[in-house]
N, C-alpha and C positions, 0 to 999 in steps of 0.2 A: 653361492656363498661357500666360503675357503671354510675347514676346518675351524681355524680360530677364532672366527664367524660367529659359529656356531657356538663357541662357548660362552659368547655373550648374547646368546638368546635367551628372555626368559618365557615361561610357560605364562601366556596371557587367557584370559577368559572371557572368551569370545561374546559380550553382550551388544547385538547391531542398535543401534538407534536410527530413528528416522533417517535420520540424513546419512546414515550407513547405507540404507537400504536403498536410499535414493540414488544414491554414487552407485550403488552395484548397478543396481537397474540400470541409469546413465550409460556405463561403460560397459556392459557385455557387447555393444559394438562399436565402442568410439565412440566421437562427441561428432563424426561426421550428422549431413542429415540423411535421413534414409531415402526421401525424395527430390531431386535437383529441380530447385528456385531456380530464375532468372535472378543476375547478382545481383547482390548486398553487400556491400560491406560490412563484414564481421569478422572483429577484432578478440580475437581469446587469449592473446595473451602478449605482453612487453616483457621481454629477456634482457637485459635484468628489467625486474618490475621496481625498481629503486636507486635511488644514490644517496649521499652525505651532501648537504647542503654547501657550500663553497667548491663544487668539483662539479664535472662534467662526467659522460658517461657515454658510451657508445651501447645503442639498444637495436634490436631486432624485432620486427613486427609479425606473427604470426595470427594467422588469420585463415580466412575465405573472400575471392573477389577483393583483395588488397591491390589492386592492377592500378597502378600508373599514383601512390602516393606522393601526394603533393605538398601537404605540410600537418602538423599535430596542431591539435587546439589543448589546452590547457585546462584545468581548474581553479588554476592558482594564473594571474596574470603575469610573475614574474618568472615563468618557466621558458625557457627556449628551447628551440627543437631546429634545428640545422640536418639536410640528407647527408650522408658520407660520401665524399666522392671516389669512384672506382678508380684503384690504382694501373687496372689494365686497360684500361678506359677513357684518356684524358677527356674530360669534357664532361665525363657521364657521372651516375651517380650508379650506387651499389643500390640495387630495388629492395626495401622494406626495411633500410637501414638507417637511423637518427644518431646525432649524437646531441643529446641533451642536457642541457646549462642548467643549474639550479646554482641563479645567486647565494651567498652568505645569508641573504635576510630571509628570506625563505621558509617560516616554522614550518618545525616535523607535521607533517599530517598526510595523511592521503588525499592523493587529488586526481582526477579524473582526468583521462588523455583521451581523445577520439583520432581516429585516419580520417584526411580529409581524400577521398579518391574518384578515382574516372567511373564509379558507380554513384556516387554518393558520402553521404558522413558513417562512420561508424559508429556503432553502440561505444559506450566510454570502457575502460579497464584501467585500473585503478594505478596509478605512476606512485612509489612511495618515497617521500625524501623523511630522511633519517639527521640524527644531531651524532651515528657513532661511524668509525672507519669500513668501507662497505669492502670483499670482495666476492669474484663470483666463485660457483663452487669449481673444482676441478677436479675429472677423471684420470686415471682412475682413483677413486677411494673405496672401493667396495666390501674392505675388509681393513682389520685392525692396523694391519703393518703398514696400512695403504692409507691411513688416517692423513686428513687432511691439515695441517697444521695452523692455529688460528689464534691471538692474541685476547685475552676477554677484551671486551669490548667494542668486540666486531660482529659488524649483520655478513653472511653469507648467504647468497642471494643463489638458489639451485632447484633441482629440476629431480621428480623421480620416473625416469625413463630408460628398463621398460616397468612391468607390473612389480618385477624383483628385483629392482636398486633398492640396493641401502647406501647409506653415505654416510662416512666416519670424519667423525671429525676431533681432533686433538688439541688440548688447549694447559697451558701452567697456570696452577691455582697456589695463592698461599695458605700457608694449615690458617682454619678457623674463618678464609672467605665466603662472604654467601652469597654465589654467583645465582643468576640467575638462567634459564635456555629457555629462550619463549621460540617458537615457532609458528609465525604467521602463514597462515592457509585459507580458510572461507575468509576471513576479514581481508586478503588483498585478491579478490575473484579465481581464487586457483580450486580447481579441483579437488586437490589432495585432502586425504583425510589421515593429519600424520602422527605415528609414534614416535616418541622420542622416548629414549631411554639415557641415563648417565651413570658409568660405571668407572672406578677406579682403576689402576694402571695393574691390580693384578684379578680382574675383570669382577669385583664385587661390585654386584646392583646396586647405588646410591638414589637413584632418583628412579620416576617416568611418568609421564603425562599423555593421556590421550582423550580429547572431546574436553580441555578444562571447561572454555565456552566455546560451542558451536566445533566446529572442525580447525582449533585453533587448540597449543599446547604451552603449559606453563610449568617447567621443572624446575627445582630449587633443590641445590648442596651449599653445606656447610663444608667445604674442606676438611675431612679431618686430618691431610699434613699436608706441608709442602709437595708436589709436584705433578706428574701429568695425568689427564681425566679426559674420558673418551666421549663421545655424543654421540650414539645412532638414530639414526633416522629412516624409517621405513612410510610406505603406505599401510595404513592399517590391514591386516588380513590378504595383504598382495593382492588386492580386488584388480587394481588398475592403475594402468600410471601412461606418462604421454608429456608431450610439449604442454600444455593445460594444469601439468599436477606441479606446479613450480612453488616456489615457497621464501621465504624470507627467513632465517636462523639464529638470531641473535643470542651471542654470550654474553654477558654484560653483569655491571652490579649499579647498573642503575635502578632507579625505585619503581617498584612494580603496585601496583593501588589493585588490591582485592575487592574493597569494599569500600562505599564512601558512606557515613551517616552523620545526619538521615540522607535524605538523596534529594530534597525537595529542602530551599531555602527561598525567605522573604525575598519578594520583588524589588528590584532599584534600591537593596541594602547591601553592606559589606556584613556575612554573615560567619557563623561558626560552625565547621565540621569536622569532624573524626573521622581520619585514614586510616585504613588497615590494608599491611602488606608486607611488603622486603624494603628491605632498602632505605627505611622512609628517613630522609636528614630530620634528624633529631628524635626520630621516632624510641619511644621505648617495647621492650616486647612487653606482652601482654599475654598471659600465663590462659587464658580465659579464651583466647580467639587461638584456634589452631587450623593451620591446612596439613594434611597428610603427618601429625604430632610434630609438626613443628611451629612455634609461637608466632604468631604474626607482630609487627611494630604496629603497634599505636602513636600517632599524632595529630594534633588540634592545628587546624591550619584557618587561615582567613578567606573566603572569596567572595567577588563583590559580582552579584547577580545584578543582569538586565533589566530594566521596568518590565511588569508583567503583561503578556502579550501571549496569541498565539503563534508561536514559530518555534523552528526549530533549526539551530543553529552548531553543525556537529559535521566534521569532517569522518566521523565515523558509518562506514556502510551499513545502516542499522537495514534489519529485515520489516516487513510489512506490519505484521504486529506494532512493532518498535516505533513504529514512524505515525503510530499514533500518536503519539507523546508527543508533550512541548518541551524543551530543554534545551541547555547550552552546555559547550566543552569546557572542560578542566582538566589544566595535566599541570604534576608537580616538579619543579623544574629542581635539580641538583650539581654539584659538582663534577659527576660521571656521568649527567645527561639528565635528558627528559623522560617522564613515568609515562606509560599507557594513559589513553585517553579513556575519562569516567563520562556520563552525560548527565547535570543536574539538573532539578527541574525547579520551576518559581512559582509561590501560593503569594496571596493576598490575605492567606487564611491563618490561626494562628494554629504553630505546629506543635504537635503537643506527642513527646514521645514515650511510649512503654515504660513504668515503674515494675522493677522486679519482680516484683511480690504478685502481680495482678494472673498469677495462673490457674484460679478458680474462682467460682461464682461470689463465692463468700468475702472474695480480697479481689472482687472488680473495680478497675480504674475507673474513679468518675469526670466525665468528659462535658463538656458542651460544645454543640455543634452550632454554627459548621465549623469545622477541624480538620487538622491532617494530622491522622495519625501513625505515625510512626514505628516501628516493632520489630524484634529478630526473632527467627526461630532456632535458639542459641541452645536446644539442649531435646533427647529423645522425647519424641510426644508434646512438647513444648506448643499452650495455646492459652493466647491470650487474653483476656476478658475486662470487657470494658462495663458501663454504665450508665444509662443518658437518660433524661426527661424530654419528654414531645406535647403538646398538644393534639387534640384529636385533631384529625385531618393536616396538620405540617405535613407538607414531604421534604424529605432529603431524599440526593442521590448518595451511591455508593460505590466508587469505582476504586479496585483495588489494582495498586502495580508491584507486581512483583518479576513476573516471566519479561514483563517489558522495562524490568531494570537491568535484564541480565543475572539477574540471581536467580540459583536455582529452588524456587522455591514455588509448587504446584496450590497458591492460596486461596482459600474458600471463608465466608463468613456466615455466621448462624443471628439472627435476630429471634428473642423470643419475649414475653413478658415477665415482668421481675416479681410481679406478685404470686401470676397460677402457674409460670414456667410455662406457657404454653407457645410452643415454634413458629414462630407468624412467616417467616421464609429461612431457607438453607441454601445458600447460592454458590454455585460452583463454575468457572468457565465464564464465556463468551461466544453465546451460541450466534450470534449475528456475522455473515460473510458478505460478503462486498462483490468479489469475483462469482459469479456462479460457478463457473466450474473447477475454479480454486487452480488454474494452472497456471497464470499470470499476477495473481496479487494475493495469494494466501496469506490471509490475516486473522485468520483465529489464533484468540487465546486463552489461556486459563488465567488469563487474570478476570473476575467478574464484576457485571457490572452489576447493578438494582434500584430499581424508585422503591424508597421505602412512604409508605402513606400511614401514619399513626390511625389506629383503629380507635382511641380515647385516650384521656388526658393521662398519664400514668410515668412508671417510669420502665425501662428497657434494657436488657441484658444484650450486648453484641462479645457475641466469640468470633476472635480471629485464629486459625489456625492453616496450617499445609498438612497435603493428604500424604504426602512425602513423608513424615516427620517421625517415622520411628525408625529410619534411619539414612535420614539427611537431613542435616544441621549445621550449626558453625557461623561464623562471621559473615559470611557472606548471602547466610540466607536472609536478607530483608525483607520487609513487606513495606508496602504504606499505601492505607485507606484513606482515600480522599472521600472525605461527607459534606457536601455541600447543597444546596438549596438549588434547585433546579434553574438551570441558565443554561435557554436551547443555542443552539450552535453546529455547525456543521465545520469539514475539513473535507477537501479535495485532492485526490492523487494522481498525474498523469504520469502512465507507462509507457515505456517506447518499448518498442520490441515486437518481433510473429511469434504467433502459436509456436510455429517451430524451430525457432532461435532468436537469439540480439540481433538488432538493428536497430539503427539509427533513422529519423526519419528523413526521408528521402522521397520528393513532390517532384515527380516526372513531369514536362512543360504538358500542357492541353488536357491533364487526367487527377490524378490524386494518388496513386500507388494507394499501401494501407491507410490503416487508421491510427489513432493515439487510444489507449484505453483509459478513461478516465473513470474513478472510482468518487463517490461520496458517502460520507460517514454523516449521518447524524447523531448529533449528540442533544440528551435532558430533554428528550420531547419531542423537538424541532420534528415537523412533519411536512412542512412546506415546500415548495420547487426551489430549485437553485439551477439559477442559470450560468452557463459553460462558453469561456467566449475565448478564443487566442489572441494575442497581444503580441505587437513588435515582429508579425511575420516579415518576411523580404517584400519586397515590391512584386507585384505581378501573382502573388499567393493570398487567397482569401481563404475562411472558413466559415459556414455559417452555426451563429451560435444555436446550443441547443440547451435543453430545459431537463433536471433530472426531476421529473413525474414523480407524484405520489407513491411512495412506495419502489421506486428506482434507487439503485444502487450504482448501476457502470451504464455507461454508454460508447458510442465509437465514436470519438471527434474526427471530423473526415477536414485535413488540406488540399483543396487544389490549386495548378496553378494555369496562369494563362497559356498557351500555345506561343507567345513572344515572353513569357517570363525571364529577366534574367539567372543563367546561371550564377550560382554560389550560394551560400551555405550563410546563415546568420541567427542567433540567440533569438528564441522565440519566449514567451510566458502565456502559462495557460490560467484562467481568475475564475472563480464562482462567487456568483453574489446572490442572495436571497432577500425577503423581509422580514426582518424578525422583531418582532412589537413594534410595528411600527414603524423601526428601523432599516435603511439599506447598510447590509452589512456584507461587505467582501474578503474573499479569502482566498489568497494567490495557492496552485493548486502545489503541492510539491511534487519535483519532478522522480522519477523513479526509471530503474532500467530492467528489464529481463537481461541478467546476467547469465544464465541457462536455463534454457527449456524443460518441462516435462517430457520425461522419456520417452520415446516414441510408442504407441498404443499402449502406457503404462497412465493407470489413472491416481498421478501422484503429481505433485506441485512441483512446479518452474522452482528456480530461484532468483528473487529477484530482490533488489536493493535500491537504498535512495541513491540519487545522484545530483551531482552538485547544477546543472542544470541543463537544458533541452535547448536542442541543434537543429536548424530544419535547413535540408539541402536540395534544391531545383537542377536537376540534372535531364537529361532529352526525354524524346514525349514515349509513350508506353507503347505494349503491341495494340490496346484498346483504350476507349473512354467509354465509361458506362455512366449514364446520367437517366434520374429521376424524372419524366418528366410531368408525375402528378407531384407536385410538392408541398401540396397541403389539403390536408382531410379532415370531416369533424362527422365523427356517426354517434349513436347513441351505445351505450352498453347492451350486446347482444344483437350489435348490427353488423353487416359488412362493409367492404369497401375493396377498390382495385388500384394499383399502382400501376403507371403504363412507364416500362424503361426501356429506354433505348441504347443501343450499344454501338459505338464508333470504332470501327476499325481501321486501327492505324499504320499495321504492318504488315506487307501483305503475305503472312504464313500464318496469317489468323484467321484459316479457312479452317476450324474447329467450332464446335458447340462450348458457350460457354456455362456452368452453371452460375445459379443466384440463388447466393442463400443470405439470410437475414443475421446479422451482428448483434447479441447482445437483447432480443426479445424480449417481451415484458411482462407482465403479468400471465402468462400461459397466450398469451396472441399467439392464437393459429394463419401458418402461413403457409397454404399447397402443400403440405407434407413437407414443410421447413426446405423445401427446396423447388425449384424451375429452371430450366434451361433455354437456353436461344442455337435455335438450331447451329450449321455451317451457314447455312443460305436465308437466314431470316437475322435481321439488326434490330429488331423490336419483341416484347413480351409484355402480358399482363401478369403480375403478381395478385393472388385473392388474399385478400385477411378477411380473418373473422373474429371479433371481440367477444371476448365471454360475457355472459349477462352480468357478472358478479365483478365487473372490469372497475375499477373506481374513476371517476370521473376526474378529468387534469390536462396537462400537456404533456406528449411525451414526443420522443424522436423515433424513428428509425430509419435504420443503415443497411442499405442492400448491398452486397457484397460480387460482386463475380471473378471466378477462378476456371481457369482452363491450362492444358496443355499445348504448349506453345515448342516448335523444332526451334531451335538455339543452338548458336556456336559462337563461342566469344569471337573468331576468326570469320568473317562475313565470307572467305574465299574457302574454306572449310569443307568438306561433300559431307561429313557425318554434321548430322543438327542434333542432337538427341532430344527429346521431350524435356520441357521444363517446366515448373508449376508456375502461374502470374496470380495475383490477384489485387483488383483494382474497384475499392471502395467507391458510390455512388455518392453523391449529394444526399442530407439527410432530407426524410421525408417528417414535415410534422403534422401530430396524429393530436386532434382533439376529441374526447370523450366529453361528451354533455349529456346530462339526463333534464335538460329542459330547453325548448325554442322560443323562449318567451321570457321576459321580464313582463308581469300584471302590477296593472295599479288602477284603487275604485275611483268610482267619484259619483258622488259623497264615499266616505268613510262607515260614515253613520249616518241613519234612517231609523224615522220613527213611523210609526204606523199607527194609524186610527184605524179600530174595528170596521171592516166595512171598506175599507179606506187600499189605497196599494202608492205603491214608493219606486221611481224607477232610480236605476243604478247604470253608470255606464264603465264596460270593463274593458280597458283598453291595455296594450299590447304594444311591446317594442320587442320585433323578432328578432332573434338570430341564429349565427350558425349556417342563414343561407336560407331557412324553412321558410316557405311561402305558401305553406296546405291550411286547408281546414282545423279548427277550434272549437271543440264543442264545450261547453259552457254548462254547467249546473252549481243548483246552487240546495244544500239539504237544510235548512234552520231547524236544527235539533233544539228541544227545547222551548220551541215557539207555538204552542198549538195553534193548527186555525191558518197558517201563515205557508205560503207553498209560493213557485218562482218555475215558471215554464221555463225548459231545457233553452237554451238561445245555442249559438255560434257565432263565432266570428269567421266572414268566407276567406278563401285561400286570396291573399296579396292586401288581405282588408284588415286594419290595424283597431276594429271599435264595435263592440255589440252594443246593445240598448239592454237591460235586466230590468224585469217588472218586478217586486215582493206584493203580493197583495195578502191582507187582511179577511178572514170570514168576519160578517159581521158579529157573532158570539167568541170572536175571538178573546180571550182572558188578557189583561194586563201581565207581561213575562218581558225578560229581557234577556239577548245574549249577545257578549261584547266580542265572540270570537265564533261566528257564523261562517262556516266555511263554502269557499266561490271555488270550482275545482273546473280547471282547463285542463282538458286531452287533447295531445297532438298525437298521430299516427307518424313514424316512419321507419319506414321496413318493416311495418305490418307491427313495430314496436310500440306501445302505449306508453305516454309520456304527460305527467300527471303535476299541475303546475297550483301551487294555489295561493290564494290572498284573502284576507280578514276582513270580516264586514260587522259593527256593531249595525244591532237589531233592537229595538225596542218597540214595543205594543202596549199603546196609554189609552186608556179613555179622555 
């Protein structure tokens, strides 16, 4: 940095946030990986990441294992993608070079690109088409004289590489314009985490923005006269910068939407909402809504929501949290372009939003549920208070959004009684995860959920407030409490992507490479299995479906393909379908990508994002095939069982030991010290599990994994191989847990007894699970005096005892309608305790 640099530097104060910290971590060595895979294709970044819709654009594909690009797949079907052909070259094409067509019709949004290549599909990165003038940035700009010279209303599409680029950029404003400088970052998959600053032409600070939402920047001047105004742009705190830290820069005075309220409108209606922002055509300001003291435009605009469903419909790369949500896109179109996209979402419920006045107990809103209620946190300390009547035992849920609106606002609500004021729950957060290890699908939030269960008929005090709130406020802090009446449900998420970076999926012919990670959310209850199946694979690629178990959250969906499968690459969909009342109810999983990994031995989260949808590509066969071959097992809680697998070697430098370790474990299953190996010279292993006694009974999957080190050289005539990591998921194995081998039914039901007298019963059995052992049989008639029943069994393969009740003769007239008949089975030395009702009566 030159001298006059330096005089537009201001003195910033240094507060990291998570994702501050995340990026540091990330890049103390790069975004390389720190141990060499066998390829992948992985795609980090399109130079430029965008264009203006009616123009074309020459890009550059940076990556890993990008070798022998063949063509880009799209998210948008009218995008073209053409190689360059090399000018020194006739014939040939320039390697990792596109030029891509975005027709006229085209809407602004971001859409997903993948490399189709000689390894495989790539992970997606996001291609952006814009509605303003695009160009790229150009060196040098690294200081003020060296400003790059730019018209409002241009995206500048650039790069901060190395850790200390800054880029200047210069632009003519008229006195009293209200430009806007947005700086797209985490929302187009770039690294950067950026500053921007905007200063006048005799370098007084006018503007700066850094983290408005996420790793993404929004600055706003008013011109105070006609002429030139500078933009700097840095990496926040010079952590890091690279091919990866690339960004999008737009000047513009198109409308920029802060806030939408409420955020939630009626289903299959054309409904009413309130914008706040810049820009807005016809917007008035509004004295009451300010960012950084300056007034936001207020406008009423109309949008006509989808019938209500669960989906989610948003070209926006929403994070894990986020994609919990149902919702649709909204963007406000103008004379100078299109606004940032908002995501709304659709109730069936009536929406009923915050009255003024309701910020204490005494001037509580009264409500009926079920409702959406709606609310800002528009002023210090600012908490809301509402009012409701229940019956004893109603439930409502209580799911509030606000972090997964994108407002900054950390919300919690208080239930208590309106008569003795006593706190019946305080609820803050979303302690439920999905991911166990929180590295591929981090999805906690503070937004909270709760079953509220009324304790008696009465009436009830609900405070809404943020813990934030004594000093974050403003327009943009929304909330909105959905209160609804419990309606179970689930949603499904399928990740592509390794532990150790993006990927795309990619089914080696005769094996399976990885896995997909699939997450399930239960929602209001729902505690049932959901089963997990792929859809629309390629020919020659199966999967077999798997079951998320009681009490399961993720599992590893495993693709193989055949050993003659055709190559190439085809759209695949991943569905979960469960029963619920009754019902078969399905739900297409939404697709998701590992964008970047968790930093290497750092126990901090991936990042990862929706994606517009999932790619599976058959490309030649692996150095192994590992296959399951016990592939179905049923023990009791507190029993064992062995897995026998076997391992195919396919290439012959796979005279290594491989290990095998288990994907995605379940309720604490122990397995060999979560690890076993298969020698060099042995192609087979037994795996041991052991089931906790406390294991809940159901179906569940699992996924045996094997990874080795493998000599590799992309060049087969090469004398160095260097070691490479593989690892090549098994066929899933599925695990029945049962705590009974028998279905009992009597005959008779009921039996009467004379004094004196005896009543035989026969108790018969329809086994399963495989159990063909002994039954021992008793029978206790509490409450009968006089009345006793010798021990029976039923022998091992024999479906039918004989039960005598006899009578003493002083036995008393007594009756009992729930006389208990109790079958034990042994297995694994485990006791299994089965029983069925017998009415008893003793008459004279």
């Amino acid at each position: 940095m030159g001298m006059s640099d330096l005089r537009f530097c201001q003195t910033v104060r240094i507060s990291l946030h998570a994702g501050s910290c995340l990026l540091a971590l990330f890049l103390a060595g790069g975004t390389g990986w720190a141990q060499p895979y066998l390829p992948h294709a992985r795609l980090l970044a399109v130079s430029p990441c965008g264009a203006q819709a009616g123009t074309s654009v020459e890009v550059t594909l940076i990556g890993e294992d990008l070798d022998e690009v063949s063509r880009l797949i799209f998210g948008h079907q009218g995008l073209r993608a053409e190689p360059v052909p090399d000018p020194k070259k006739p014939g040939t094409f320039v390697p990792k070079r596109f030029k891509i067509t975005v027709p006229a019709d085209v809407p602004p949004g971001l859409y997903d690109v993948r490399a189709v290549t000689r390894w495989g599909i790539s992970n997606p990165r996001l291609f952006v088409v814009g509605d303003l003038k695009e160009v790229n940035e150009t060196e040098p700009n690294n200081d003020v004289s060296q400003a790059q010279k730019v018209e409002i209303g241009t995206t500048i599409n650039g790069v901060i590489n190395p850790n200390v680029d800054v880029d200047y950029f210069a632009f003519t404003a008229q006195a009293g314009q209200r430009v806007i400088v947005r700086c797209d970052a985490q929302m187009i998959d770039s690294l950067l985490d950026p500053y921007v600053q905007v200063f006048d032409a005799s370098g007084r600070l006018l503007a700066r923005s850094w983290s408005y939402r996420g790793r993404n920047t929004v600055a706003e001047i008013r011109a105070p006269s006609t002429g030139t105004y500078l933009v700097r742009l840095n990496q926040f705190t010079y952590l890091a910068g690279g091919e990866e830290y690339f960004y999008r820069l737009t000047i513009s005075t198109t409308p920029w939407i802060d806030a939408v309220y409420p955020p939630v409108v009626p289903a299959g209606k054309s409904a009413a909402v309130t914008l706040y922002g810049r820009n807005l055509p016809g917007g008035q300001p509004d004295a009451q809504a300010r960012i950084d003291g300056l007034p936001l435009d207020r406008v009423e605009v109309s949008v006509q929501a989808p019938p209500d469903a669960p989906q989610l419909v948003a070209s926006v790369p929403l994070a894990p949290h986020e994609m919990l949500r149902d919702g649709f896109e909204y963007r406000l179109k103008s004379p100078a372009g299109v606004s940032n996209p908002v995501v709304l979402s659709t109730t069936t419920a009536p929406i009923v939003l915050e009255q003024p006045e309701n910020d204490s107990p005494e001037k509580a809103q009264p409500v009926e549920f079920p409702a959406e209620l709606v609310g800002r946190i528009d002023k210090p300390n600012d908490r809301d208070w509402y009012v409701f009547s229940a019956k004893q035992n109603e439930v409502f849920v209580l799911e509030a959004f606000a972090q997964r609106l994108g407002a900054p606002v950390d919300v919690y609500f208080l239930i208590r009684r309106a008569d003795t004021k006593q706190v019946l729950a305080e609820v803050d957060d979303t302690p439920e995860i999905l991911d166990p290890l929180n590295t591929r699908f981090y999805s906690f939030s503070t937004d909270p959920v709760y079953t509220f269960v009324a304790p008696a008929d009465g009436k009830y005090e609900l405070l809404v407030g943020s813990r934030t709130s004594t000093f974050q406020y403003g327009p943009r802090h929304i909330y909105w409490l959905s209160v609804r009446r419990p309606h179970p449900d689930f949603r499904v998420f399928a990740v592509e992507g390794y532990d150790y970076g993006p990927a795309g999926i990619t089914v080696p012919r005769g094996g399976s490479g990885h896995y997909v990670h699939v997450f399930c959310l239960r929602k209001d209850g729902f505690a049932g299995e959901v089963r997990v199946q792929a859809e629309g694979l390629p020919g020659g690629v199966n999967s077999t479906p798997q079951v998320f178990g009681p009490g399961v959250k993720s599992l590893a969906l495993v693709m193989r393909a055949t050993a003659d499968a055709p190559m190439g690459e085809a759209p695949v969909r991943i569905k979960g379908t469960a029963q619920i009342n009754g019902q078969s109810v399905a739900r297409e999983a939404r697709p998701a990508t590992l964008a970047w990994p968790s930093p290497e031995g750092q126990n901090q989260p991936g990042v990862t994002r929706l994606c517009q949808s999932l790619f599976v590509a058959v490309r030649e066969k692996p150095p192994y095939n590992l296959r399951a071959e016990t592939t179905d097992v049923a023990v009791p809680p507190g029993g064992r069982f062995t897995v026998k697998l076997r391992l195919e070697r396919l290439w012959p430098d796979v005279k290594v030991p491989v290990n095998v370790q288990a994907a995605y474990l379940v309720n604490n299953l122990a397995f060999n010290n979560n690890n076993v190996a298969i020698a060099p010279d042995k192609n087979e292993v037994e795996a041991q599990f052991e089931v906790p006694g406390n294991f809940p009974p159901g179906a569940y999957n699992i996924t045996l994994v094997g990874t080795a080190q493998l000599p590799f050289n992309k060049d087969p005539k090469a004398n160095q191989k260097p070691n490479h990591r593989h690892l090549e998921a098994a066929n899933p194995v599925t695990l029945t847990v049962y705590n009974q081998v028998a279905q009992v039914s009597l005959e008779p039901q009921a039996v009467t007894l004379k004094p004196g007298g005896e009543a035989p019963v026969t108790v018969r059995i329809t086994r399963l699970h495989g159990y063909t052992g002994e039954l021992k049989v008793n029978v206790q008639p509490q409450g009968l005096q006089g009345v006793t029943a010798a021990d029976v069994s039923i022998p091992a393969n024999a479906n039918e005892a004989r039960l005598v009740l006899k009578a003493a003769p002083n036995a008393p007239n007594a009756s009992n309608p729930n006389v208990v008949v109790r079958l034990t089975a042994s297995v694994q030395n485990i006791a299994l305790n089965h029983e069925a009702k017998l009415s008893v009566t003793v008459a004279k």
